[in-house]
N, CA, C and O of each residue as an XYZ file, in Angstrom:
824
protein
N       0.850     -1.185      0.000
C       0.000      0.000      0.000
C       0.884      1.233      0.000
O       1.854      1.325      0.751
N       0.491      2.276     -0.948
C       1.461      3.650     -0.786
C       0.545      4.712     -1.350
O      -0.226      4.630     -2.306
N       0.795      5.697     -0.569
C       0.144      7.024     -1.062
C       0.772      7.630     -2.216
O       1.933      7.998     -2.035
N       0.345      7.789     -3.190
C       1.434      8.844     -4.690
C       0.321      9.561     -5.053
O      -0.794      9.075     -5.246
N       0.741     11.160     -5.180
C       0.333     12.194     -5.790
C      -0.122     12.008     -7.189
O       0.672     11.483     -7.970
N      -1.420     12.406     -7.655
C      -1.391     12.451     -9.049
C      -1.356     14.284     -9.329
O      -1.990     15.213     -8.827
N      -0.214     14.195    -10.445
C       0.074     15.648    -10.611
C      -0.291     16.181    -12.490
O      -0.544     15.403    -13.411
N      -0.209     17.518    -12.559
C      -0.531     17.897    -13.743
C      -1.543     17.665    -14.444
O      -1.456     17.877    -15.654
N      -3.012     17.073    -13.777
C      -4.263     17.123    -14.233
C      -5.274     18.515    -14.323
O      -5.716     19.106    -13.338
N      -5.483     18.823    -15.524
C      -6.214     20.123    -15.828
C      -7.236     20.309    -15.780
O      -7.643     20.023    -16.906
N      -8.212     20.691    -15.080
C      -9.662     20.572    -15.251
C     -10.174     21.723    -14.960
O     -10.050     22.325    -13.893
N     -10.868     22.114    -16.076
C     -11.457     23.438    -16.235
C     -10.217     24.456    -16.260
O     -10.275     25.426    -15.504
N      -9.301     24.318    -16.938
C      -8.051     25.228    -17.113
C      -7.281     25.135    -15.662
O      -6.212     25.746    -15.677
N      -7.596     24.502    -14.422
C      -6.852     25.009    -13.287
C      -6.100     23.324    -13.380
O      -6.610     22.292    -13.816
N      -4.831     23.529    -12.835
C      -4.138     22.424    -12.609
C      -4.445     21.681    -11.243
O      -4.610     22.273    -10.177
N      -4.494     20.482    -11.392
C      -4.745     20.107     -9.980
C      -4.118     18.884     -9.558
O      -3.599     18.117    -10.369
N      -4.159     18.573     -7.732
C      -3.476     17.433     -7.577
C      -4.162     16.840     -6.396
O      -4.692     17.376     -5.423
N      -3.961     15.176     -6.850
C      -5.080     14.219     -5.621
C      -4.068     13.856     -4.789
O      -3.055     14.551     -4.859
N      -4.076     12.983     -4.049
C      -3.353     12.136     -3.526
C      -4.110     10.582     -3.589
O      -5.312     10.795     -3.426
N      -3.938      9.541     -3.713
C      -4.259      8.290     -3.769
C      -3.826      7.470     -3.417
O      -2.627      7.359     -3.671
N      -4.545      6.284     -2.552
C      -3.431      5.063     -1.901
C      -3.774      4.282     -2.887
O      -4.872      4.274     -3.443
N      -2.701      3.498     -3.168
C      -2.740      2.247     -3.741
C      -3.360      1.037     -2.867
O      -3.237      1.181     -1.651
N      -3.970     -0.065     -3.287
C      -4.222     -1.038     -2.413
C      -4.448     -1.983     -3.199
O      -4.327     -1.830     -4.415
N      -4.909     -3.415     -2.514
C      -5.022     -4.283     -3.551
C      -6.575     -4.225     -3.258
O      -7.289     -3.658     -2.431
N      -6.800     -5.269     -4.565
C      -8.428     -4.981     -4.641
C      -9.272     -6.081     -3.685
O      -8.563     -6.599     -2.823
N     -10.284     -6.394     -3.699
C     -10.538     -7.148     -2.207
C     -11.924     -7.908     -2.580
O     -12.545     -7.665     -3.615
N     -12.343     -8.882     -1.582
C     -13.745     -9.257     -1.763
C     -14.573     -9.556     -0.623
O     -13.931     -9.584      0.427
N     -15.758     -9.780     -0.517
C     -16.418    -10.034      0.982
C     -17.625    -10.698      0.134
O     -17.868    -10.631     -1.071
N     -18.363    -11.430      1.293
C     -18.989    -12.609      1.136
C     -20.094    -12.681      1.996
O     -19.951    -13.141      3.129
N     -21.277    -12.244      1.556
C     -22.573    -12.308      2.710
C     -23.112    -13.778      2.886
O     -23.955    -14.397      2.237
N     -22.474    -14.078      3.800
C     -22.895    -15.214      4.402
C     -24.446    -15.680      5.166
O     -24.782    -15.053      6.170
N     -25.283    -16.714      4.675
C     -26.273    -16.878      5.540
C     -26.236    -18.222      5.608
O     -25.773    -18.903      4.693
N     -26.854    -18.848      6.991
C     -26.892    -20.065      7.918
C     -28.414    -20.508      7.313
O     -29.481    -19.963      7.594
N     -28.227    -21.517      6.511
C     -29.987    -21.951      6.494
C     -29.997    -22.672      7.730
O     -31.187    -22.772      8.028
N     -29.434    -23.119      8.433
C     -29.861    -24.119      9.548
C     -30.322    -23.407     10.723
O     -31.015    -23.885     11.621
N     -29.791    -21.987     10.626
C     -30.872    -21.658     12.100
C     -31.331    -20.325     11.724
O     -31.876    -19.519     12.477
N     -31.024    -20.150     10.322
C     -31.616    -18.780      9.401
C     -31.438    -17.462     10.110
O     -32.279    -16.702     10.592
N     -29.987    -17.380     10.042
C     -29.303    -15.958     10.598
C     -28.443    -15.790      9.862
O     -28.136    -16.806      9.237
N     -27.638    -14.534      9.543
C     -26.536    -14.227      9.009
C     -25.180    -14.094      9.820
O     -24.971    -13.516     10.887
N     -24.327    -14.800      8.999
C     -22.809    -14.365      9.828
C     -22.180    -12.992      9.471
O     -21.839    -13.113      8.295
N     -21.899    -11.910      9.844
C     -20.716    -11.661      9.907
C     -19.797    -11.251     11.150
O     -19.778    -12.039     12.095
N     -19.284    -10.466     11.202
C     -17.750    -10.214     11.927
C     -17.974     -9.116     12.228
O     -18.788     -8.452     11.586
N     -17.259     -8.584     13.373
C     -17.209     -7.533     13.961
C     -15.859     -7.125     14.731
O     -15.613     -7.863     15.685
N     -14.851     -5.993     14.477
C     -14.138     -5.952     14.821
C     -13.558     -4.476     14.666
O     -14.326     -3.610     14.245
N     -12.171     -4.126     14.999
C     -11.844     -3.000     15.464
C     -11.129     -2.042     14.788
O      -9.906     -2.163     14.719
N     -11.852     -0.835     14.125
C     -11.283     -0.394     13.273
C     -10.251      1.211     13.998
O     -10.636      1.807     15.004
N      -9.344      1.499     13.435
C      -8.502      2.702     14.060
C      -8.939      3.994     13.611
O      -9.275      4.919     14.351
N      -8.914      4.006     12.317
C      -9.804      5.019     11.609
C     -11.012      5.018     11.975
O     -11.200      6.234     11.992
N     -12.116      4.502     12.326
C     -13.554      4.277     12.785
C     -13.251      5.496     14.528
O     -13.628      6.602     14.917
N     -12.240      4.200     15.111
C     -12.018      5.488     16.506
C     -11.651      6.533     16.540
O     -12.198      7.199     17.419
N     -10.628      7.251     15.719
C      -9.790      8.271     15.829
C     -11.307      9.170     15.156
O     -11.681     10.003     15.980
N     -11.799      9.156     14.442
C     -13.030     10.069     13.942
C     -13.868     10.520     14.662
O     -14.275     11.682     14.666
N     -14.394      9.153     15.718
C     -15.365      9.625     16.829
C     -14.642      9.973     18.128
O     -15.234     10.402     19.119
N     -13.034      9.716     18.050
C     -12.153     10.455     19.269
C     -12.162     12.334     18.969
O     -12.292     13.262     19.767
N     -11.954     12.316     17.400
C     -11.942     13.645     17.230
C     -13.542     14.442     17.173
O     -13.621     15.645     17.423
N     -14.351     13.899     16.939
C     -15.713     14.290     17.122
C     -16.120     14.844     18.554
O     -16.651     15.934     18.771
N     -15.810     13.996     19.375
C     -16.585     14.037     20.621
C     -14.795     14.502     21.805
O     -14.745     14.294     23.018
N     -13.747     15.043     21.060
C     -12.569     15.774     21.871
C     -11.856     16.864     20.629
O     -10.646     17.058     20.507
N     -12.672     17.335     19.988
C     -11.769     18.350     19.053
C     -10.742     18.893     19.660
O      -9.720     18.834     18.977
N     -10.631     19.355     20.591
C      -9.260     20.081     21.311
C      -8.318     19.379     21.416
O      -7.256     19.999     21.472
N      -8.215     17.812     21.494
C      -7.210     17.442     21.292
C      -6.138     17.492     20.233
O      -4.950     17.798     20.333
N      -7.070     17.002     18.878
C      -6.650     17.555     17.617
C      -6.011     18.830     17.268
O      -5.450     18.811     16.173
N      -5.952     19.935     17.924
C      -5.670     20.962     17.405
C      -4.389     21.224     17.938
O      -3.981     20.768     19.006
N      -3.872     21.836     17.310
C      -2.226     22.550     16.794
C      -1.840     21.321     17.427
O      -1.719     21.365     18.652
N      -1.604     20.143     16.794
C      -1.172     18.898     16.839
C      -0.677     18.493     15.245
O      -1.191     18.709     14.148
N       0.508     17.837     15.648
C       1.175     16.998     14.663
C       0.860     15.893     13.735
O       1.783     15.092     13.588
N      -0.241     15.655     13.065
C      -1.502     14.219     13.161
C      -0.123     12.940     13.192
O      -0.236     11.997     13.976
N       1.192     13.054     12.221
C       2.598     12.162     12.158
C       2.769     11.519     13.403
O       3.320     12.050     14.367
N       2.299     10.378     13.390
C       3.351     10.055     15.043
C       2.775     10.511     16.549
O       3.237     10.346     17.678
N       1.695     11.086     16.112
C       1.462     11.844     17.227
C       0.310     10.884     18.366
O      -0.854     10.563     18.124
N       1.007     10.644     19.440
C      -0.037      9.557     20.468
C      -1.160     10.322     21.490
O      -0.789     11.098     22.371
N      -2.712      9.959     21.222
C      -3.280     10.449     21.995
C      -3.747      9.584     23.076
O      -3.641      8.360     22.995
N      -4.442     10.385     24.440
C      -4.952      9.559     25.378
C      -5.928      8.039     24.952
O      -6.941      8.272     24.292
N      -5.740      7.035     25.190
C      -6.553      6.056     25.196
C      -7.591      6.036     25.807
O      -8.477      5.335     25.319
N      -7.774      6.488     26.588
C      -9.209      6.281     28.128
C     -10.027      7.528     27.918
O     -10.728      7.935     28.845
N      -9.981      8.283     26.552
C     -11.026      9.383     26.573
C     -12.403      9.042     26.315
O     -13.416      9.543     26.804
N     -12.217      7.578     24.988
C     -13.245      7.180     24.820
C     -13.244      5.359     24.932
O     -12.195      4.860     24.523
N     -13.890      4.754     25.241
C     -13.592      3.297     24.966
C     -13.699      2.953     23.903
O     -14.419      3.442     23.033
N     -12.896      1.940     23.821
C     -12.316      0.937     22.146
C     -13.883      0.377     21.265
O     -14.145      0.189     20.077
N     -14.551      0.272     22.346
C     -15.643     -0.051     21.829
C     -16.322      0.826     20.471
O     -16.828      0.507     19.396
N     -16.142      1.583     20.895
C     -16.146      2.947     19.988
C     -15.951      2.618     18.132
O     -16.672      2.860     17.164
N     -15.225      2.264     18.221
C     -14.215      1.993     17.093
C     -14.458      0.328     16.472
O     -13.572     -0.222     15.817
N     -15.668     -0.292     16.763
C     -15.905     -1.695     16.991
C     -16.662     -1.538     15.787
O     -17.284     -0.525     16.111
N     -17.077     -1.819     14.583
C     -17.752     -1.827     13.704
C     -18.029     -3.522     12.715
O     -17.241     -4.405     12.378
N     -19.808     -3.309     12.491
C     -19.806     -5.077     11.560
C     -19.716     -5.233     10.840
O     -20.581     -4.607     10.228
N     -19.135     -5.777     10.201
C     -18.885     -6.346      8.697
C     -19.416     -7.499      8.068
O     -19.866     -8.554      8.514
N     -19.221     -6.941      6.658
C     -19.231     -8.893      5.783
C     -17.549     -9.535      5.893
O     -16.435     -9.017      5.966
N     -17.879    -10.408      5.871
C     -16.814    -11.455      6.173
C     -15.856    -10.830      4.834
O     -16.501    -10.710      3.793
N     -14.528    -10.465      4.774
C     -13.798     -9.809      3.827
C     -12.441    -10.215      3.307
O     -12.234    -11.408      3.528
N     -11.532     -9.654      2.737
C      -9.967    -10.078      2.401
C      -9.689     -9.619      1.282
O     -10.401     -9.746      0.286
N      -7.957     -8.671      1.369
C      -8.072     -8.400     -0.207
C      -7.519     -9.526     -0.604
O      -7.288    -10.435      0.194
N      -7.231     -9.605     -1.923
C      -6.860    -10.429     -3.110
C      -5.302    -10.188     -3.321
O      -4.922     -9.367     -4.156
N      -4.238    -11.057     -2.405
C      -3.171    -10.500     -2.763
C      -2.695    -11.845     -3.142
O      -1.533    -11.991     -2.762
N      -3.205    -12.971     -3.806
C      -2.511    -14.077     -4.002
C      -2.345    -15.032     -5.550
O      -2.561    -16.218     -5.800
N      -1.866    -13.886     -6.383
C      -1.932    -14.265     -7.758
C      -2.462    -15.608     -8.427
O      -3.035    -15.731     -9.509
N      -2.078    -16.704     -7.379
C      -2.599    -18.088     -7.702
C      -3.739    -18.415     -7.439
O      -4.175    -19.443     -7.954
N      -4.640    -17.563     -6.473
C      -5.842    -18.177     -6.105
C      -7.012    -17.113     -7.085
O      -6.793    -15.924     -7.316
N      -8.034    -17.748     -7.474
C      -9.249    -17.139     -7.725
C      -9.570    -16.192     -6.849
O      -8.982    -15.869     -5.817
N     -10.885    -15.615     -7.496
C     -11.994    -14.616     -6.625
C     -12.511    -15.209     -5.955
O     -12.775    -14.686     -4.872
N     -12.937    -16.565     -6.185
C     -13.654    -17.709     -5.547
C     -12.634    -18.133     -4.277
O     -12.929    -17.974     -3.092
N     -11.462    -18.664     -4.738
C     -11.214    -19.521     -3.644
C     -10.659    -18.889     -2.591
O     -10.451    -19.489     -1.537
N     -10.268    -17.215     -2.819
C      -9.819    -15.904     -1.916
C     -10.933    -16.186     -1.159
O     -10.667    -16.717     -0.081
N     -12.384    -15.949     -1.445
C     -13.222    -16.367     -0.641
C     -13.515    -17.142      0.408
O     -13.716    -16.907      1.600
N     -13.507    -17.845     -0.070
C     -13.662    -19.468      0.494
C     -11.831    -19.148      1.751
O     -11.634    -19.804      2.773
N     -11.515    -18.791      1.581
C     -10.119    -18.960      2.083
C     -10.607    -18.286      3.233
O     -10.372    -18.793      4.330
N     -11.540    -16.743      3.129
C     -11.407    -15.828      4.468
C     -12.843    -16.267      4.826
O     -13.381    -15.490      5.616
N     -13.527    -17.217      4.480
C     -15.040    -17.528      5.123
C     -14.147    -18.221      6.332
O     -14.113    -17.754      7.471
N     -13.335    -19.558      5.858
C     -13.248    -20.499      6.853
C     -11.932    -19.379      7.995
O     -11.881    -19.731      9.174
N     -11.439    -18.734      7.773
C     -10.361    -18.003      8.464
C     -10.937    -17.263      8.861
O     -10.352    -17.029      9.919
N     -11.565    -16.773      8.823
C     -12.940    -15.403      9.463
C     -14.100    -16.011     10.625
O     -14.296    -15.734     11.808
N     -14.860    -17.133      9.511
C     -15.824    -17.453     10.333
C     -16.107    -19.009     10.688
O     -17.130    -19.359     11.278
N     -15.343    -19.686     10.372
C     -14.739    -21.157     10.508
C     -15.590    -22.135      9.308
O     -15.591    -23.364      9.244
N     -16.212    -21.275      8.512
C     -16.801    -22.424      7.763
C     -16.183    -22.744      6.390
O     -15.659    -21.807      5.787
N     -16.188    -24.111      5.770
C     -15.351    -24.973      5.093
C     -16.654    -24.918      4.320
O     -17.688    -25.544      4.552
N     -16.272    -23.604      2.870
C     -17.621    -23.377      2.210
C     -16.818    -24.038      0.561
O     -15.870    -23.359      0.164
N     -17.099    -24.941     -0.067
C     -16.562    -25.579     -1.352
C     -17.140    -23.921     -2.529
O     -18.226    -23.352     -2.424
N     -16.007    -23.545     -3.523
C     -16.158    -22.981     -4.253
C     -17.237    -22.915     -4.883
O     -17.658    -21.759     -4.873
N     -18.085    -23.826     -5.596
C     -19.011    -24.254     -6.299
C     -20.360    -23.564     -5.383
O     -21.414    -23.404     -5.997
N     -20.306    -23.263     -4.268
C     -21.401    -23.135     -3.220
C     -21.599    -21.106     -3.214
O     -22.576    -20.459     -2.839
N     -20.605    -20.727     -3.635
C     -20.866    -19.157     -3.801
C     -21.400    -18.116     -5.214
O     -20.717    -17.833     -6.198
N     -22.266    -17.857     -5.034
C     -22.694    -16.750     -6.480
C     -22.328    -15.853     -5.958
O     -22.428    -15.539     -4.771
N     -21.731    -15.199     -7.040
C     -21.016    -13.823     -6.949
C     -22.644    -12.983     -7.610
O     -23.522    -13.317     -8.406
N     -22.342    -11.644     -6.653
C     -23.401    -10.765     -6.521
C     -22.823     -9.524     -7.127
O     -23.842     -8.839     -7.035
N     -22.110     -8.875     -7.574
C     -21.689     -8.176     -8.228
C     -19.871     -7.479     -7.833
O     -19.386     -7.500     -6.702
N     -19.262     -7.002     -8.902
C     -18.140     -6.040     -8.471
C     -18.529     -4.579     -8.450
O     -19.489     -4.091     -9.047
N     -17.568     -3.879     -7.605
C     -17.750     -2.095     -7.924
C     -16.346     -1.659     -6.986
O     -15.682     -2.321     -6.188
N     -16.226     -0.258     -7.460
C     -15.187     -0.076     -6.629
C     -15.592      0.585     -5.512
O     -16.546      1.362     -5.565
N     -14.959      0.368     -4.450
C     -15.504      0.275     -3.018
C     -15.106      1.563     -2.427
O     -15.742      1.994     -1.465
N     -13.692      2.492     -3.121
C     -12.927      3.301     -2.728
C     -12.788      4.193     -3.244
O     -11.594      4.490     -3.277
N     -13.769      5.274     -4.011
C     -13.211      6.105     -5.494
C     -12.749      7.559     -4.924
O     -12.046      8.377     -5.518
N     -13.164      7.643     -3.978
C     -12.543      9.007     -2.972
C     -10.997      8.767     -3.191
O     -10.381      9.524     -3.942
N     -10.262      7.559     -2.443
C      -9.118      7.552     -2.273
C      -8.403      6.306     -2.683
O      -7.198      6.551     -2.738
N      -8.594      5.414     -2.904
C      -7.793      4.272     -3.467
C      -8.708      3.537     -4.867
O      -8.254      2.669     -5.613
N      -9.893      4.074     -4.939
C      -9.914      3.241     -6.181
C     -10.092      1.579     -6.822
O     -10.223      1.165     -7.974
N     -10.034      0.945     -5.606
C     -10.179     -0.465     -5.751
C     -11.542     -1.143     -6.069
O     -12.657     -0.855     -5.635
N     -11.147     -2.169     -6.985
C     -12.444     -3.071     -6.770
C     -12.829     -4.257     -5.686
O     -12.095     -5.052     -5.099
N     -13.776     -4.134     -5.661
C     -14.067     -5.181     -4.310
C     -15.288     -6.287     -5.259
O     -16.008     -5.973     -6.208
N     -15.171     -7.383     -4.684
C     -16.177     -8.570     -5.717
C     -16.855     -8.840     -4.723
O     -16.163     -9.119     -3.744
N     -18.278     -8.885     -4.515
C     -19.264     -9.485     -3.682
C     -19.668    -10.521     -4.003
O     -19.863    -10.680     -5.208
N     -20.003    -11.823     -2.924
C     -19.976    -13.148     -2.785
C     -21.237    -13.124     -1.970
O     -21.479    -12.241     -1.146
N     -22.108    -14.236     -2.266
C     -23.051    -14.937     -2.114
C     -22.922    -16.546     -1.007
O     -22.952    -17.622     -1.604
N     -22.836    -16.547     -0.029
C     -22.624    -18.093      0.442
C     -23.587    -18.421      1.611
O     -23.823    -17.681      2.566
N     -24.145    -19.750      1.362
C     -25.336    -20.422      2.315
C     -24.486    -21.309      2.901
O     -23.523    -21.764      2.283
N     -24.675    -21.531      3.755
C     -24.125    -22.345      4.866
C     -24.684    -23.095      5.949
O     -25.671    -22.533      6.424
N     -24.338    -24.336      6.578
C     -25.152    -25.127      7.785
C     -24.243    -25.337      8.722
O     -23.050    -25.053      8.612
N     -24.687    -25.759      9.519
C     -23.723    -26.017     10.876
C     -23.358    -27.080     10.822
O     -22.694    -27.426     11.800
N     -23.512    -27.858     10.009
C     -22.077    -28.712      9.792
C     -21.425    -28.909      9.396
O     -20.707    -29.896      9.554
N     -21.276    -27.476      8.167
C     -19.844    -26.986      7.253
C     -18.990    -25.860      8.209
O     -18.136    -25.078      7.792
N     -19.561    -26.035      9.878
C     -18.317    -25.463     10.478
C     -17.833    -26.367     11.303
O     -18.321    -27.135     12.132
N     -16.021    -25.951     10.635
C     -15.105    -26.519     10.941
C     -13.943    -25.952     11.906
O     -13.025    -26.739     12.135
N     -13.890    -24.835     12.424
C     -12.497    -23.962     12.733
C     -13.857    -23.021     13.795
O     -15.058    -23.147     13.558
N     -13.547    -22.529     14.418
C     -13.765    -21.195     15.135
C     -13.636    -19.989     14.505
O     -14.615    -19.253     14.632
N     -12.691    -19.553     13.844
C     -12.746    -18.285     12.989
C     -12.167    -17.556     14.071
O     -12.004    -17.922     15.236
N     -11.855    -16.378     13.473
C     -11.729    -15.388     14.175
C     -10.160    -14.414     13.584
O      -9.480    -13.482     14.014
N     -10.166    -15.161     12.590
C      -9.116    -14.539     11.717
C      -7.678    -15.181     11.921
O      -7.409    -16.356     12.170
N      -6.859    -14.142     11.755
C      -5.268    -14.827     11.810
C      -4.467    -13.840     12.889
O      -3.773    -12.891     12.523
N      -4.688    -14.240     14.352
C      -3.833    -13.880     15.479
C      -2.571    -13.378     14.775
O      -2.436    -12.179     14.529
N      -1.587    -14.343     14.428
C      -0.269    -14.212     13.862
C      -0.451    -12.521     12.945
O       0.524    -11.784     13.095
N      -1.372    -12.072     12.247
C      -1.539    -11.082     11.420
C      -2.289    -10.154     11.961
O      -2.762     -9.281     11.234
N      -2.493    -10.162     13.079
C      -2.735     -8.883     14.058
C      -4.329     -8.613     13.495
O      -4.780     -7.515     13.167
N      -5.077     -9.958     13.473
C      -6.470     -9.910     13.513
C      -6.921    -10.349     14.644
O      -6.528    -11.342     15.255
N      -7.913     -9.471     14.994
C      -8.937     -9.868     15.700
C     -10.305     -9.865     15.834
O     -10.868     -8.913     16.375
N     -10.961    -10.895     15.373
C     -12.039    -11.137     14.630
C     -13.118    -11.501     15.482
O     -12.818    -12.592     15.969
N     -14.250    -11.117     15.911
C     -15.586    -11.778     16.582
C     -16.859    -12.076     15.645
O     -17.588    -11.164     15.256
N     -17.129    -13.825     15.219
C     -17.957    -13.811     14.835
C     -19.323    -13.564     15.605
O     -19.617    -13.873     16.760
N     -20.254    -12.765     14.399
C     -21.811    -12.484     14.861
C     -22.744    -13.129     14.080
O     -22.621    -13.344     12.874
N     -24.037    -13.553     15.043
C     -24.806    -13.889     14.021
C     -26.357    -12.915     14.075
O     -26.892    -12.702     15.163
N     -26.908    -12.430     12.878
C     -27.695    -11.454     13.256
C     -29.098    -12.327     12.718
O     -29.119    -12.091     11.510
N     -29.877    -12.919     12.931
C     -31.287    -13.607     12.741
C     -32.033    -13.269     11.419
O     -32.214    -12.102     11.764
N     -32.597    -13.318     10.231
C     -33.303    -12.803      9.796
C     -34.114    -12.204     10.116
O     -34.184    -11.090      9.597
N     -34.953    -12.512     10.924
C     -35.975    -11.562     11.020
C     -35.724    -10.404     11.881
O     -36.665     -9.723     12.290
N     -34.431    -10.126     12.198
C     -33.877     -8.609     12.704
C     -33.021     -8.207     11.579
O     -32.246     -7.263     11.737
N     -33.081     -8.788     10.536
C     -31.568     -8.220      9.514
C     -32.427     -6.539      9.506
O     -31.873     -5.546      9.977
N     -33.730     -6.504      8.929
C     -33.596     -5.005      8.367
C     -33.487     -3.670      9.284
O     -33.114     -2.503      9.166
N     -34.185     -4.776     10.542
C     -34.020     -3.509     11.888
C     -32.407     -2.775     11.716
O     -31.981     -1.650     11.455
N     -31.838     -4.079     12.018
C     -30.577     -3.945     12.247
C     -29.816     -3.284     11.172
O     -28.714     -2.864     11.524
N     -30.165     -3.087      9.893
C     -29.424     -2.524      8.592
C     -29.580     -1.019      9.194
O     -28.640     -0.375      9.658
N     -30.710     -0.642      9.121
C     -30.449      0.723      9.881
C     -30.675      1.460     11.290
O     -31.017      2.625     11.492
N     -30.389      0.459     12.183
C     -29.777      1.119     13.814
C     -28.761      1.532     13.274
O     -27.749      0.998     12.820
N     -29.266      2.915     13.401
C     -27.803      3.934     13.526
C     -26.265      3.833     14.979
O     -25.154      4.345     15.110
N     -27.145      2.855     15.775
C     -26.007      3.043     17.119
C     -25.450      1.792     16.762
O     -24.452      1.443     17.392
N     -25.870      1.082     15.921
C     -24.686     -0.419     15.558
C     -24.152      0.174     13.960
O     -24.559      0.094     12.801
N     -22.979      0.810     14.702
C     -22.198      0.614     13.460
C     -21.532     -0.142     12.246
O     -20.815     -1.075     12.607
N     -21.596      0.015     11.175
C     -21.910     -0.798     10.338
C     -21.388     -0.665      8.782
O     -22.144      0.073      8.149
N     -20.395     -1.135      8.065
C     -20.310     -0.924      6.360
C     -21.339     -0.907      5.897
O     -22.331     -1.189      6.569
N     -21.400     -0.616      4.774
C     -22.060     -0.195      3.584
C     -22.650     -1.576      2.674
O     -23.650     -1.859      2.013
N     -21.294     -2.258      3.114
C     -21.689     -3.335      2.320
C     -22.686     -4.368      3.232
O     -23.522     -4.981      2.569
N     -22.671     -4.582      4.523
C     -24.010     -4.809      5.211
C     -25.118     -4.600      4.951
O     -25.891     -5.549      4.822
N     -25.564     -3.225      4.784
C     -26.974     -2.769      4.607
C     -26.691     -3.281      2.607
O     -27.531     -4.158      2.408
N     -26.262     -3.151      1.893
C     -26.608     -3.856      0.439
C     -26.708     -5.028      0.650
O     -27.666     -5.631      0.166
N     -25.960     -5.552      1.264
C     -25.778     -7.307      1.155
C     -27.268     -7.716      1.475
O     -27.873     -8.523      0.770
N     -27.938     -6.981      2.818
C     -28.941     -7.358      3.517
C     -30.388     -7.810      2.412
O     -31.008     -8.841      2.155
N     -30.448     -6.010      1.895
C     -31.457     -5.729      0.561
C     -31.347     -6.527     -0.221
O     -32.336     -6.971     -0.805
N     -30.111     -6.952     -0.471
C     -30.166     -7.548     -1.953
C     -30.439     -9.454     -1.595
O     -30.611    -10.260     -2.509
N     -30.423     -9.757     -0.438
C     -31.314    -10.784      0.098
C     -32.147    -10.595     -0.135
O     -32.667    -11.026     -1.164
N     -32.833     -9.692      0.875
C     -34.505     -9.431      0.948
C     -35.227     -9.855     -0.640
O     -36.301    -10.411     -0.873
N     -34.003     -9.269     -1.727
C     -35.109     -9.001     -2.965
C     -34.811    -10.089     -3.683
O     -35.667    -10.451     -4.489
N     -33.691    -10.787     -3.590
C     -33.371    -12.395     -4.817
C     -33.465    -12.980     -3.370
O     -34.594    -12.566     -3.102
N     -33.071    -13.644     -2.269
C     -33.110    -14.796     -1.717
C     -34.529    -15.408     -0.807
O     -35.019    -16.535     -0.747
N     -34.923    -14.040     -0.127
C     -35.822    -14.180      0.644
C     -37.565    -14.732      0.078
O     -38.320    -15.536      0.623
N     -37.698    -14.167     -0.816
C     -38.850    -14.786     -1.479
C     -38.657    -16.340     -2.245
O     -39.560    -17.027     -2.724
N     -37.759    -16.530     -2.215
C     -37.498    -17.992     -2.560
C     -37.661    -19.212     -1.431
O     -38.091    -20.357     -1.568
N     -37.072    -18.414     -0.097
C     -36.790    -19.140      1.238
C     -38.948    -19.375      1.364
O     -39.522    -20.415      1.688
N     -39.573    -18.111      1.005
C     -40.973    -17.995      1.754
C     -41.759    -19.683      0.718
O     -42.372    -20.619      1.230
N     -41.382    -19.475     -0.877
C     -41.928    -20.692     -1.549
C     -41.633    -22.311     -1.011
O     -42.149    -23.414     -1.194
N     -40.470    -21.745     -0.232
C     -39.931    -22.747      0.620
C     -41.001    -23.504      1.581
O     -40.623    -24.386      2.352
């Protein structure tokens, strides 16, 4: 990952310049449990998520401050703070593996389930980042039972993850898409809808 300037772009006669991170591109995977008809994902701890609502709710700290290097109090706000849910995710940094089996790789490393390639429809790509990095992200489709879990999940300790699987019920997914006090991606509240409108009426013919 690296930040590089884009320079000498003209628009509307004025010259201008972005800055952009590079990253690799990534995928996530809305997982649902037919066996007790809830959704998995993950929940865990983002730095950027805290430092926003540290500076929200302590602006004075921020000011005539160094943002480089610079360490603020921990105990102003709790970590909790900074705790946000996700779809089960991972970028794509492994030239040999598919979109598919990247998948399948961070279901069972995320959320312990041993989901066979063949078992995921991909739900669409877009880029996830066009403010600042630009990446594409591939959305994944996967049903699952409780006895395609194999592992606990919870990510990769060794790689400075720390992962809590959740399971949120169907019949609270839409509450829950928009409680504003459970913080939440973007790709949650789509993943949710775009159940509701291809999976869920299939489950009811059921």
């Amino acid at each position: 990952m690296m930040c590089t300037p884009i320079a000498c772009w003209v628009v509307n006669g004025t010259k201008k310049f972005w800055d952009f991170m590079r990253t690799h591109d990534s995928v996530s995977i809305l997982i649902f449990n037919i066996t007790r008809q809830c959704f998995i994902l993950v929940k865990q701890f983002r730095p950027a998520v805290y430092m926003c609502e540290l500076e929200q709710h302590n602006p004075q700290i921020f000011q005539d401050k160094d943002m480089n290097g610079c360490c603020y109090p921990r105990d102003l706000l709790p970590a909790t703070v900074g705790v946000t849910y996700e779809l089960c995710a991972g970028i794509v940094d492994n030239p040999e593996l598919s979109l598919e089996q990247t998948a399948c790789n961070e279901i069972l490393e995320e959320c312990g389930y041993n989901v066979p390639v063949a078992n995921l429809k991909k739900i669409s790509s877009y880029r996830s980042g066009v403010g600042v990095t630009g990446s594409k992200q591939t959305l994944f489709y996967a049903e699952v039972m409780d006895s395609m879990k194999t592992d606990i999940g919870g990510g990769k300790p060794e790689e400075g993850e720390l992962i809590e699987v959740v399971e949120i019920p169907l019949e609270d997914a839409f509450n829950f898409s928009f409680d504003e006090n459970l913080p939440k991606t973007m790709g949650v509240v789509f993943g949710f809808m775009w159940f509701q409108n291809n999976i869920a009426p299939l489950l009811q013919k059921k």
